[in-house]
KOLMARVO-373363 format. One record per residue (C-alpha): residue number from 1; chain; x, y, z. Coordinates in steps of 0.001 Angstrom, whole numbers, plus 500000, padded with zeros to 6 digits. Example, Ala and Ser with C-alpha at 12.3 -4.5 7.8 and 13.67 -1.06 7.14 Angstrom:
BEGIN
{1, "A", {512300, 495500, 507800}};
{2, "A", {513670, 498940, 507140}};
! end
This chain:
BEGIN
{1, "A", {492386, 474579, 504169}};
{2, "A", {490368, 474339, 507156}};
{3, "A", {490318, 471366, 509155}};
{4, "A", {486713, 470374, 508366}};
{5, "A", {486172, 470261, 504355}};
{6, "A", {482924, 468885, 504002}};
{7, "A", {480282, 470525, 501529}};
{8, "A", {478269, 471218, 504685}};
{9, "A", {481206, 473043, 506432}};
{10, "A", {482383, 474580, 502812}};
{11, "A", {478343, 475773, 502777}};
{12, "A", {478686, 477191, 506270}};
{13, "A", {481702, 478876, 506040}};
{14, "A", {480764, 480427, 502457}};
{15, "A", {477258, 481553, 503562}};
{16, "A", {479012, 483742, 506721}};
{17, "A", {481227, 485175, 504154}};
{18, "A", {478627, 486361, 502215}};
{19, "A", {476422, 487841, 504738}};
{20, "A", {479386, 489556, 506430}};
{21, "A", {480445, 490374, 503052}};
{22, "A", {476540, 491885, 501770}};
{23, "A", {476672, 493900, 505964}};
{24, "A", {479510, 495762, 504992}};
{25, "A", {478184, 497088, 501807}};
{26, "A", {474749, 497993, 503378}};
{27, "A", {476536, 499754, 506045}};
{28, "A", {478483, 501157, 504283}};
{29, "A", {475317, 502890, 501415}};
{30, "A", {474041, 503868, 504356}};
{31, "A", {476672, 506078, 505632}};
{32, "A", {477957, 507029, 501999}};
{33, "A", {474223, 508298, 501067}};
{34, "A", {474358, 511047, 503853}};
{35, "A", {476577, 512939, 501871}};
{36, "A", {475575, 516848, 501208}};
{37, "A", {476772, 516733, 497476}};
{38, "A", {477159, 514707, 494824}};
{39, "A", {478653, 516640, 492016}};
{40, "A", {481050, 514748, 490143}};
{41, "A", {483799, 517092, 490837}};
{42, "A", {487521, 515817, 491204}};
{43, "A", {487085, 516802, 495030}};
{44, "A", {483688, 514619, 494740}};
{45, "A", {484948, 511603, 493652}};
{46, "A", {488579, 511547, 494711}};
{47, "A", {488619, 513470, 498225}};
{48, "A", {485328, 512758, 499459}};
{49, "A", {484146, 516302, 498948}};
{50, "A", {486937, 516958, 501618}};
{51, "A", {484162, 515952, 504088}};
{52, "A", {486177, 512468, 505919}};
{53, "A", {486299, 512681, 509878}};
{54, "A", {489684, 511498, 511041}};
{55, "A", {488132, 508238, 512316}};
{56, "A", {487406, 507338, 508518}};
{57, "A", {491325, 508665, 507460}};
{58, "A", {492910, 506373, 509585}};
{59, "A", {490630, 503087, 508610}};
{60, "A", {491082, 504056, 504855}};
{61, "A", {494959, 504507, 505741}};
{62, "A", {495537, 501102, 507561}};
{63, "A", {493433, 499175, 505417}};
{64, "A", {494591, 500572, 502040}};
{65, "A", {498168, 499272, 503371}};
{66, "A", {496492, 495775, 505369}};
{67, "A", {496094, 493133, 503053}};
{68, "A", {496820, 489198, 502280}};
{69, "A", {500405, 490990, 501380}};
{70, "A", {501027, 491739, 505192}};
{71, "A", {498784, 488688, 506654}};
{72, "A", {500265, 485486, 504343}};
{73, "A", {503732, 487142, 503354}};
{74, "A", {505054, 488842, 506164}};
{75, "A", {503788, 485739, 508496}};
{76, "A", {505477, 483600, 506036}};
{77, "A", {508958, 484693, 506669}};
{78, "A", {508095, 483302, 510012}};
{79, "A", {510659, 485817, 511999}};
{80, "A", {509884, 489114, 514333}};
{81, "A", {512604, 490541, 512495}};
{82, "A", {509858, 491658, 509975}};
{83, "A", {507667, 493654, 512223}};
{84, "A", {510730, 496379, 511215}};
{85, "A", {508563, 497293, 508254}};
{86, "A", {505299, 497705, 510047}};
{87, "A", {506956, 499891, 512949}};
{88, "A", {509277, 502317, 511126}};
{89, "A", {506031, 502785, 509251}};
{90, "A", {505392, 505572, 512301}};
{91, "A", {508334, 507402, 511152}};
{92, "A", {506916, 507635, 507573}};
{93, "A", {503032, 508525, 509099}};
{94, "A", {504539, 511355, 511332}};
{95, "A", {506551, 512793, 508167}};
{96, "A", {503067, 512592, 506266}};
{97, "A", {501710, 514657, 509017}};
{98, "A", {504091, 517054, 509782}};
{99, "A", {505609, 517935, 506603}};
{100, "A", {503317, 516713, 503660}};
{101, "A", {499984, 517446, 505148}};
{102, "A", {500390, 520521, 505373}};
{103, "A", {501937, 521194, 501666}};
{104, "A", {498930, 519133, 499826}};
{105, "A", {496148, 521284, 501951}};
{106, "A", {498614, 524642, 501122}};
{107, "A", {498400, 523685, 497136}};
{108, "A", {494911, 522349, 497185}};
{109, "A", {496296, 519144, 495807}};
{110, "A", {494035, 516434, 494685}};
{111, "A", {497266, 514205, 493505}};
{112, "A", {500610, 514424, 494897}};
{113, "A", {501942, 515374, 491405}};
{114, "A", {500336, 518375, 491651}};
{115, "A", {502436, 519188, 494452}};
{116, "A", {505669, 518614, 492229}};
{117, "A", {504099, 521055, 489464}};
{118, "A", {503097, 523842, 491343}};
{119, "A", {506941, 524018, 493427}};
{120, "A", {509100, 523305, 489950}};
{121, "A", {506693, 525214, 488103}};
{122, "A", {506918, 523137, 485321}};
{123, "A", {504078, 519963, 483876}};
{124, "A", {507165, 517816, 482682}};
{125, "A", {507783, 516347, 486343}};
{126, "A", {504345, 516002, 487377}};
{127, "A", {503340, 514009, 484201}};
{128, "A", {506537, 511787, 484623}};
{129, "A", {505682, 511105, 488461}};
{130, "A", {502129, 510645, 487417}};
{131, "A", {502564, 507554, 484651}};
{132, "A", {505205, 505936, 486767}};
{133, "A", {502399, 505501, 489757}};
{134, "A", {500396, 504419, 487171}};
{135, "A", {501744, 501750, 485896}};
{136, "A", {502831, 500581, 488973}};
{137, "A", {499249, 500482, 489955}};
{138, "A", {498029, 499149, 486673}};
{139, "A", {500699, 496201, 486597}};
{140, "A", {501853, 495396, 490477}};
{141, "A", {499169, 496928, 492856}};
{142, "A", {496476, 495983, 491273}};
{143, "A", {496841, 492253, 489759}};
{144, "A", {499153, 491464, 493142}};
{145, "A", {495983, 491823, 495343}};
{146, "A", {493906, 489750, 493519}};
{147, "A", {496416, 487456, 492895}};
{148, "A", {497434, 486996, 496719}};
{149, "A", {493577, 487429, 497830}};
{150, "A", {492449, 484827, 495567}};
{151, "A", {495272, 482014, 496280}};
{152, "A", {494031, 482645, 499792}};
{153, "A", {490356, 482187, 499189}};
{154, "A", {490868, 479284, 497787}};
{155, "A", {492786, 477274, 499613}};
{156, "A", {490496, 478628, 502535}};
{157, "A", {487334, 477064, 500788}};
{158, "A", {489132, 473707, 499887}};
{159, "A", {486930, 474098, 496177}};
{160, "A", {487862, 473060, 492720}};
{161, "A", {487349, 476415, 491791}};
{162, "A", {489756, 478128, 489425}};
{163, "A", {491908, 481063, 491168}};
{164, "A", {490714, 483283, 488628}};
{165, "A", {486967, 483004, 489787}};
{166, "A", {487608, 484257, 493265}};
{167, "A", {489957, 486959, 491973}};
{168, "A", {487385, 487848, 488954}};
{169, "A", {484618, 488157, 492248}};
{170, "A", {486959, 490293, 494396}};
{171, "A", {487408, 492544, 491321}};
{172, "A", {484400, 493036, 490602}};
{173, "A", {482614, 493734, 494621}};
{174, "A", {485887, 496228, 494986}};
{175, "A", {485059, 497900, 491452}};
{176, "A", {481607, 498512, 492099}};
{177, "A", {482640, 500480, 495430}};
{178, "A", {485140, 502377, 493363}};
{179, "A", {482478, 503434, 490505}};
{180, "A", {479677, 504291, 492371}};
{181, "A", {481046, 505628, 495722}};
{182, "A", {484003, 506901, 495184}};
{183, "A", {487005, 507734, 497513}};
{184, "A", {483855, 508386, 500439}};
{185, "A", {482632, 504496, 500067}};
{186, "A", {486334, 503362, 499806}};
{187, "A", {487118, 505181, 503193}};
{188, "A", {483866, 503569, 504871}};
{189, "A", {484097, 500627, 503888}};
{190, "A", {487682, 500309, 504511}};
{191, "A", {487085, 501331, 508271}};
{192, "A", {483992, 499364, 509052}};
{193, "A", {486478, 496240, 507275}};
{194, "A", {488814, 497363, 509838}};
{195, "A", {487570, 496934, 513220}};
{196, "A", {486781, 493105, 512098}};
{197, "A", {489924, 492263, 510573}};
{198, "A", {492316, 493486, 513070}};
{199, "A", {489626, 491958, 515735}};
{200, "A", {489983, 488377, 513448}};
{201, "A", {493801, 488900, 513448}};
{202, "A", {494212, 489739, 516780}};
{203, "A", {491937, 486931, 517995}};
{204, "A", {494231, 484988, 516043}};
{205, "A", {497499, 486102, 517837}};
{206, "A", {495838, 484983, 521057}};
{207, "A", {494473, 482016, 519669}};
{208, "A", {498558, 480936, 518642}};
{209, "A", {500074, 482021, 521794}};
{210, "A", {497605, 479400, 523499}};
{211, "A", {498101, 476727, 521063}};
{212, "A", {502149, 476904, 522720}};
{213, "A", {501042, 477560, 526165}};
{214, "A", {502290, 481405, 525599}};
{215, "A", {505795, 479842, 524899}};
{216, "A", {507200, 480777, 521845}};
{217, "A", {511097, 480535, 522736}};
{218, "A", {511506, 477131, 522976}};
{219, "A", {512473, 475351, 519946}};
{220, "A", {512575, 478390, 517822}};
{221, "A", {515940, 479375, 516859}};
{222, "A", {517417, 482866, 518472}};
{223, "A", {517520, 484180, 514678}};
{224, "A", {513870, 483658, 514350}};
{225, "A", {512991, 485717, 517418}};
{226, "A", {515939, 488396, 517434}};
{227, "A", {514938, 492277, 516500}};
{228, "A", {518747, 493019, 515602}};
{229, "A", {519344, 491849, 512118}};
{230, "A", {522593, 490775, 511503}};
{231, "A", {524649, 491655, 508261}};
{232, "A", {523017, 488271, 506528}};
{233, "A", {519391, 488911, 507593}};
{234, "A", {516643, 490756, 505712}};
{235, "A", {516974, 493842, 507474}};
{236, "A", {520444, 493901, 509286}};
{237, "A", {519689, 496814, 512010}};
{238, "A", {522102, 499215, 510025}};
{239, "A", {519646, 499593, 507682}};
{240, "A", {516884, 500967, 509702}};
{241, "A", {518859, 504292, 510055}};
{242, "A", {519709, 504784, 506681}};
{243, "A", {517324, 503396, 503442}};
{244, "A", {514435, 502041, 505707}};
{245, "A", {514006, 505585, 506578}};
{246, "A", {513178, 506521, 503540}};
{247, "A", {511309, 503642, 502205}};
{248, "A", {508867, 504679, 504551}};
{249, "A", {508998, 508269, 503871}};
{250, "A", {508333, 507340, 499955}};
{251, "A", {505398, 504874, 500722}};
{252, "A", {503470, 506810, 503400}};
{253, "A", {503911, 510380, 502493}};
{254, "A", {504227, 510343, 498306}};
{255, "A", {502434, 507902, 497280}};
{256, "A", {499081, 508813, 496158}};
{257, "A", {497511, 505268, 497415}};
{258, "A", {498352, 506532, 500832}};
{259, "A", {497586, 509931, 500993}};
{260, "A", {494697, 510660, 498706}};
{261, "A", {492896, 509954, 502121}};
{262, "A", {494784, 511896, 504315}};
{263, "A", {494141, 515199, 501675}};
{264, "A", {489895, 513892, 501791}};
{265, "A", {489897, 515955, 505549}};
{266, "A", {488364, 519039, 505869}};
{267, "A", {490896, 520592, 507551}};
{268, "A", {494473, 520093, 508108}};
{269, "A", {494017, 519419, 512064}};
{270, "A", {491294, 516453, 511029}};
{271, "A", {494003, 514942, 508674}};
{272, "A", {496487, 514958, 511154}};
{273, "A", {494264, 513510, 513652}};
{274, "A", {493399, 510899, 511347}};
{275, "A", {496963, 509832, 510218}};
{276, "A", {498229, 510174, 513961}};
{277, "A", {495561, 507387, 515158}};
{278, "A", {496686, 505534, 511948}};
{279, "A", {500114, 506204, 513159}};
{280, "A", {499347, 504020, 516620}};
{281, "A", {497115, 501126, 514708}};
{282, "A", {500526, 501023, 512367}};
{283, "A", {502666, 500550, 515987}};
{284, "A", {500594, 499190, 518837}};
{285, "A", {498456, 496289, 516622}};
{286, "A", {500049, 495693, 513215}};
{287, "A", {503252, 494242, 513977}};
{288, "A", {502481, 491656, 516303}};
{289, "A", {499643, 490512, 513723}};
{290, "A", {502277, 489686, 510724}};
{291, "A", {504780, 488263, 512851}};
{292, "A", {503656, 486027, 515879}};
{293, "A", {501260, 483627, 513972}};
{294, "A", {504270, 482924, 511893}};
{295, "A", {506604, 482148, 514370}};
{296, "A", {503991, 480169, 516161}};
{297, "A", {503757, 477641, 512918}};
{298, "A", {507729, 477620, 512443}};
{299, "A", {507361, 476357, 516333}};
{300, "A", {504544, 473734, 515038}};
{301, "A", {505192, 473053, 511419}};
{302, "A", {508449, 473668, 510952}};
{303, "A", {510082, 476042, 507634}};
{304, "A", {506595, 475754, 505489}};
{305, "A", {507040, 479808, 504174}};
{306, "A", {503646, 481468, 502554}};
{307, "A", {501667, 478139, 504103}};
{308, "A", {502194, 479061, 507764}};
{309, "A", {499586, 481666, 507994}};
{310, "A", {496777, 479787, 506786}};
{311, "A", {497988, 476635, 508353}};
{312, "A", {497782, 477658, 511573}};
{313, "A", {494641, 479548, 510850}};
{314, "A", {493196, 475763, 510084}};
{315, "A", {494276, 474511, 512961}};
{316, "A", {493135, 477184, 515521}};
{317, "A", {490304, 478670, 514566}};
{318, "A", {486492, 477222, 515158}};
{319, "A", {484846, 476320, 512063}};
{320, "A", {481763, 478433, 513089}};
{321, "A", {484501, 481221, 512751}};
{322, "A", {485813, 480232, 509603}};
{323, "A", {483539, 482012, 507160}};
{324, "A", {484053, 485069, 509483}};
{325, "A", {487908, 485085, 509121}};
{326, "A", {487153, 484331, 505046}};
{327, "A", {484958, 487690, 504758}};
{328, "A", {487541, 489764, 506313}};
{329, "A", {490277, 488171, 503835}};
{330, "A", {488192, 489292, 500811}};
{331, "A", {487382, 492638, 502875}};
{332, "A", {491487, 493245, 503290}};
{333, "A", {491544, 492458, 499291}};
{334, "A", {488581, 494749, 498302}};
{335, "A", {489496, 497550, 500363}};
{336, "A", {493240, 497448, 499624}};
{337, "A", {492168, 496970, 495547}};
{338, "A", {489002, 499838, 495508}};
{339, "A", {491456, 501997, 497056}};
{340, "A", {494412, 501748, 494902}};
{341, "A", {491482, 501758, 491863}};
{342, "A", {490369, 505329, 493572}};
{343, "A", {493494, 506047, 493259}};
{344, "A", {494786, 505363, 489756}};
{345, "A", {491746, 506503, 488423}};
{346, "A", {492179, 510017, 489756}};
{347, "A", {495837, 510295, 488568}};
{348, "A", {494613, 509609, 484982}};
{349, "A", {492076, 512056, 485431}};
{350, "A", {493083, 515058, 487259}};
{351, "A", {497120, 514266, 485750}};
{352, "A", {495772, 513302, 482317}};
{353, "A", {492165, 513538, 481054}};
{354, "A", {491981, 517428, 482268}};
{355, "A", {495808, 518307, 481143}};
{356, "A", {495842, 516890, 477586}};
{357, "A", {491996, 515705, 476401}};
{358, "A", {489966, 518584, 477896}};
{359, "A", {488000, 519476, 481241}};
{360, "A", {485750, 517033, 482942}};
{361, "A", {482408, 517621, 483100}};
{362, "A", {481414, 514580, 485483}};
{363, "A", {484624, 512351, 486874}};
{364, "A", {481970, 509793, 488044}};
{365, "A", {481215, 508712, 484165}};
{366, "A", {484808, 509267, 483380}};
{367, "A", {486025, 507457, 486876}};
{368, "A", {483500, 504985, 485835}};
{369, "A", {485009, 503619, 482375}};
{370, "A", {488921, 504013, 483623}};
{371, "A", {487694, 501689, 486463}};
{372, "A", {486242, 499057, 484173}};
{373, "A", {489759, 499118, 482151}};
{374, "A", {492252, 499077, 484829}};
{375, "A", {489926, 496359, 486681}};
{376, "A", {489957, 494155, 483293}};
{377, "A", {493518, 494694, 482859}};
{378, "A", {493996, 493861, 486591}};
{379, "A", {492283, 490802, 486021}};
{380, "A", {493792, 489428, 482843}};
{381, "A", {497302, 489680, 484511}};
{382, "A", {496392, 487064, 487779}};
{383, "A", {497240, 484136, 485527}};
{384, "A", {501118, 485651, 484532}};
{385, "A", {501364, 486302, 488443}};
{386, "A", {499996, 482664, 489098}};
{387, "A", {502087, 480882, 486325}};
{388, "A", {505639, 482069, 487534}};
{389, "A", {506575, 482872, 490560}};
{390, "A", {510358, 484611, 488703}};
{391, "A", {507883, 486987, 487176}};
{392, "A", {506653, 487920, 490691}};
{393, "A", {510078, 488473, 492118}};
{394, "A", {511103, 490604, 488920}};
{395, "A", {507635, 493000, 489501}};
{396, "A", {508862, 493421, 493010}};
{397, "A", {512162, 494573, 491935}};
{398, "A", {510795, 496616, 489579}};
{399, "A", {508299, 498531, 491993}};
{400, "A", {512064, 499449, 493819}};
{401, "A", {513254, 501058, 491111}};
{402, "A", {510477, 503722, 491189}};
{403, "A", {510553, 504418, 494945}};
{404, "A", {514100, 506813, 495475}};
{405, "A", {513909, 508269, 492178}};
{406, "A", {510457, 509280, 492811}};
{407, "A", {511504, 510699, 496231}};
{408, "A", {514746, 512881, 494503}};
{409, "A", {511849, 514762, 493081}};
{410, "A", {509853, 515401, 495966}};
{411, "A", {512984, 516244, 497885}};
{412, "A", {514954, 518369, 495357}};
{413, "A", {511824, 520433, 495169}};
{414, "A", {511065, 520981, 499244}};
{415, "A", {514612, 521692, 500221}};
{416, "A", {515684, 523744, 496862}};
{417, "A", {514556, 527262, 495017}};
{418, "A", {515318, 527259, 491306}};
{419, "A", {515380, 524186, 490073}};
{420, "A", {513993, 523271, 486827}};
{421, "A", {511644, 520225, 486236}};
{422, "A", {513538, 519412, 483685}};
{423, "A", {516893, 518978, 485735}};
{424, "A", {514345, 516534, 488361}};
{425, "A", {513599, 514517, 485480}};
{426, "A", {517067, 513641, 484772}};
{427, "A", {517451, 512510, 488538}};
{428, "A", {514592, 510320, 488387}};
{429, "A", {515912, 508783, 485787}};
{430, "A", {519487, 508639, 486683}};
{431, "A", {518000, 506491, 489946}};
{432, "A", {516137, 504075, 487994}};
{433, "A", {519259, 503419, 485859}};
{434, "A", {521832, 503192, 488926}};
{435, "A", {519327, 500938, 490936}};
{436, "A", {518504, 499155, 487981}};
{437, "A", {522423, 498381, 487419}};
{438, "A", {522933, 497530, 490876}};
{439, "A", {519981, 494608, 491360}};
{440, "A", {520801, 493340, 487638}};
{441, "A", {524317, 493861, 487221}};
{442, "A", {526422, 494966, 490099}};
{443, "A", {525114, 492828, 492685}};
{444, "A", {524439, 489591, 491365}};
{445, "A", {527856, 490031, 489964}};
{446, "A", {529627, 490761, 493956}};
{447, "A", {530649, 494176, 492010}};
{448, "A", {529055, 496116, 494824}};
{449, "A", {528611, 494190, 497891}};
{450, "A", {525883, 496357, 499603}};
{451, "A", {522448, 495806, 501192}};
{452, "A", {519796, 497074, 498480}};
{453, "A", {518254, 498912, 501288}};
{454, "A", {522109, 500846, 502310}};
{455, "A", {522229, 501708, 498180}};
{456, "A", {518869, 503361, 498410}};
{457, "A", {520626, 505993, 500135}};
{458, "A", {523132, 506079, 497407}};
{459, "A", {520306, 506215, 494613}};
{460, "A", {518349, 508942, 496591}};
{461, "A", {521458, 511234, 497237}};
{462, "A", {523474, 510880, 493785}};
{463, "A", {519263, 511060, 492010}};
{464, "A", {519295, 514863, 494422}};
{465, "A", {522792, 515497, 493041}};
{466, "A", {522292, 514653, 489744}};
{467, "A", {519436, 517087, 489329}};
{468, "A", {520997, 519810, 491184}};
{469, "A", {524018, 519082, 488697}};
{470, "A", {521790, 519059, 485558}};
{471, "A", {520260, 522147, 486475}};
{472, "A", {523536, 524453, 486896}};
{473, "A", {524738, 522830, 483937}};
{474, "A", {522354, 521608, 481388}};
{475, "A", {519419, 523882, 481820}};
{476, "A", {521858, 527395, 483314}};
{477, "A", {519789, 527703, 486584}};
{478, "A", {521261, 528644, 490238}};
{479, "A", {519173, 526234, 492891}};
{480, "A", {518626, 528143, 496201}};
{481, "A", {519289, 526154, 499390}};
{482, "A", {515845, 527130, 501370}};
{483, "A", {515205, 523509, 503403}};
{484, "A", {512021, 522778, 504741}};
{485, "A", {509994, 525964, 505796}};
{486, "A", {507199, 525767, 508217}};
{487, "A", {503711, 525435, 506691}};
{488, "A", {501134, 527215, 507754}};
{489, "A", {498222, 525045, 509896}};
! end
């Protein structure tokens, strides 16, 4: 992809990646073999024996979310309207931290199912919640990143390699950081990953605005540039007061990719620390990174979607820089994939193993062989992602219909006494039905002629509703109105 392809530039470029690549890791043993204790406890493996600073909370936070995703997709829409996601982001960090945080530390909560357990007072919920992240790590997460980080890698090198070789490599580097570190070598690595990616993306901001002489209004259409969203656009500016809201709330405060780092603190105040400088990252650097590059190559290139990214990248960037900006692509995919690994291997253990085979003895052997599996069903699933890009589209919209229902349960809990885990199940699955209807029926039919981010509102409330209704009626219980009561710091 870059401008020179020669085997001697290929050779260059590949070499930096590697030794950039091989730094990482070494600096990263080093700091990971200062720890006190290593005794494969769930707190051991999957909170870092609670022992992160906040510096190493907010680089596992930002770079368990930063990936080829944000870089190549977001820059491909080629519009500022985008940066939406990456700002209301804050709202969803400052929930984590001022609501959430203090509920997971409160429960001693190693998954955020365990949170939904110990306020119903029932298994039935958590172990729904639980497979539902699962397999929306297993077959999305997990398979998307290698997927998107090995397209990337190469078209970067310009080889005749399969995509599957890159993607088996990436798998295998972000495994081994999974299996033998744990959460505390996902955390490090992520952060050390961090200060050179967003230094590589930022350098590559500057590096567009110059390319245009700083002038990226002329010749670019007002739509492309615009921060109001009209009723037409991806996110008409309705929307960021009603289901954007809690998009964020779902994906930065529930979801256990997210904040399995901000419970690895050793105190509440560290965690907050840590996803309050996340917070600002998430604000002050992110959204200019997925968004200006892209509307830089609409200005030079034209409409060229996914390509614009790496387009520009080949026309910008120094060759002696190229195998730089490479090893911080496969860092963003190794971090973002050991992470969400970390992740789904302690929901099976903590919400599975332990509950229904028996206690754990050592979660690093166990963590080890669930890591193996999930990483070779990862793997096997990059060609169906590769082959057809329908099948892509219909993951996506299948990842939405977990999101609200998931969040009825967390909310029906927090803001109600009384109400039985059976009743939340029926609201989580009353929302997947309704939003399933709507993006497969309704819609596509012009039954209901709403935004699918304005009917997330409708899923959430009528999912709340549903199990509140359930509960009086079904199961013969009274829920008590108590809202959210201040935790305890």
């Amino acid at each position: 992809m870059f401008g020179d392809t020669s085997n001697y530039a290929n050779g260059v470029q590949l070499a930096v990646c590697v030794a950039l690549t091989a730094f990482i890791g070494l600096m990263t043993w080093l700091k990971v073999r200062q720890a006190k204790t290593h005794d494969g406890s769930s707190k051991d493996v999957f909170l870092a024996g609670g022992g992160l600073s906040w510096i190493f909370v907010a680089g596992s936070i930002t770079l368990t979310n930063l990936s080829t995703d944000q870089l190549v997709g977001m820059n491909g829409n080629q519009m500022a309207l985008l940066a939406w996601w990456e700002i209301a982001g804050f709202f969803g960090l400052m929930t984590l931290a001022f609501v959430f945080v203090p509920l997971y530390y409160k429960h001693n909560c190693t998954t955020v199912t365990e949170l939904l357990e110990r306020r119903y007072g029932g298994r039935s919920i958590r172990t729904l919640i639980s497979a539902l992240f699962l397999l929306g790590n297993v077959l999305i997460y997990l398979p998307a990143a290698l997927y998107s980080g090995g397209l990337f890698l190469q078209s970067l090198f310009g080889m005749n390699i399969d995509l599957l070789v890159f993607s088996v490599i990436l798998a295998v580097i972000a495994a081994a950081y999974t299996i033998f570190g744990g959460l505390r070598a996902v955390a490090v690595m992520d952060t050390y990953s961090g200060v050179g990616i967003l230094g590589l993306a930022l350098l590559i901001v500057y590096l567009a605005l110059a390319a245009v002489d700083f002038d990226i209004v002329t010749d670019v259409p007002p739509e492309r540039l615009t921060m109001i969203g009209g009723a037409d656009s991806p996110i008409p500016f309705h929307t960021l007061f009603t289901g954007m809201l809690f998009i964020q709330i779902f994906y930065w405060s529930t979801n256990q990719n997210i904040t399995q780092r901000a419970m690895a603190a050793p105190t509440i105040k560290e965690a907050r620390k840590g996803v309050f400088a996340a917070a600002a990252i998430r604000i002050l650097i992110v959204p200019p990174i997925v968004v200006l590059p892209g509307i830089v190559a609409y200005k030079l290139y034209g409409d060229v979607g996914d390509a614009a990214y790496g387009m520009l990248v080949a026309d910008i960037m120094p060759v002696w820089l190229s195998g730089a900006f490479a090893a911080m692509v496969a860092a963003a995919v190794i971090t973002t994939f050991s992470a969400v690994l970390n992740s789904t291997v302690a929901l099976y253990s903590v919400d599975f193993h332990e509950q229904f085979i028996g206690k754990v003895d050592n979660h690093w052997r166990l963590g080890a062989l669930m890591s193996v599996l999930a990483t070779i069903v990862a793997i096997s699933l990059v060609p169906i992602y590769s082959s057809a890009d329908s099948i892509i589209n219909l993951l996506q919209e299948l990842n939405g219909l977990l999101s609200m229902p998931i969040l009825s349960a967390f909310i029906a809990c927090l803001l109600f006494r009384g109400v039985d885990a059976r009743a939340a199940i029926v609201g989580v699955i009353w929302g997947v039905v309704l939003y399933g209807a709507f993006t497969f029926q309704l819609s596509p039919r012009g039954i209901i002629n709403m935004h699918y981010i304005d009917f997330m509102v409708v899923v959430l409330v009528t999912s709340v509703l549903a199990s509140l209704v359930a509960n009086r009626l079904i199961f013969g219980g009274r829920a008590e109105f108590v809202g959210f009561k201040k935790q305890p710091v």
